[in-house]
N, C-alpha and C positions, 0 to 999 in steps of 0.2 A: 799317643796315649789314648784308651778305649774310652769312649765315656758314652753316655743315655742320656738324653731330655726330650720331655717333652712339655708343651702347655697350649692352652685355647682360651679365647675372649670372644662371651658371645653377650653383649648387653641391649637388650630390643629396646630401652629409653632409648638410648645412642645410637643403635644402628651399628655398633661394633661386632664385627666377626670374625676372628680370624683365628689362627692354629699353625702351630711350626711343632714336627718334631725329627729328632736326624740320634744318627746312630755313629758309631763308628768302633772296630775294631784297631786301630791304630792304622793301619792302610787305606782302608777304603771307609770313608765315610759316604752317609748316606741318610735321607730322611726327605720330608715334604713340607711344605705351606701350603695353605690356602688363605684367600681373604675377598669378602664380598666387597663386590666392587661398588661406585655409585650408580652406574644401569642395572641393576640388580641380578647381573651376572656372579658367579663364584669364580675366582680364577686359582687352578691347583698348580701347584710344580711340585716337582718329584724330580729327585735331585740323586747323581753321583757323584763323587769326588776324589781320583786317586794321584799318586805323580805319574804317571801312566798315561792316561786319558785327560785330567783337569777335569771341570768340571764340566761335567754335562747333564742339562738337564731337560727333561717334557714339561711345555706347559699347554694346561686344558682349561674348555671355559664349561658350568655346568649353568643352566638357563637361558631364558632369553632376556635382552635386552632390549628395557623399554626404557622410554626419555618423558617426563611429563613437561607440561606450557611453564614458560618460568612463572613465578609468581614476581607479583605488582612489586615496586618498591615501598615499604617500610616507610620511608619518609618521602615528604612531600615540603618544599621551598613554602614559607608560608604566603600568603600572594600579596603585589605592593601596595604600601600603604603611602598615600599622596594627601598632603597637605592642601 
């Protein structure tokens, strides 16, 4: 059965970004994702799909990837208290 979709989420509070959309004429579907990774890499696929082949698909990464120091913990034991 043909059908078309597409949609994307890009929310910079959250850090959300991502995007899918795929196509298909009743054989051969087809379409891509992407979604930013946590090193602040994009990672894309682009995608085929038929009974022929299955699926195959490329995947790309767009940036570089950097790591920052972790941060301190949030909480802290409160220290003992002796009698």
């Amino acid at each position: 059965m043909p059908f078309d979709f597409a949609y994307a989420v890009k929310d910079d509070y959250t850090g959300n970004d991502f995007a899918h959309d795929e196509t298909s004429d009743g054989k051969v579907t087809s379409g891509s994702y992407r979604v930013l990774l946590p090193d602040g890499r994009t990672q894309i696929v682009t995608f085929t799909a038929d009974h022929h082949s299955g699926y195959v698909a490329n995947v790309a990464y767009e940036g570089e990837a950097s790591y920052s120091a972790p941060k301190p913990a949030a909480y802290a034991p409160p220290p003992p208290a002796y009698a």
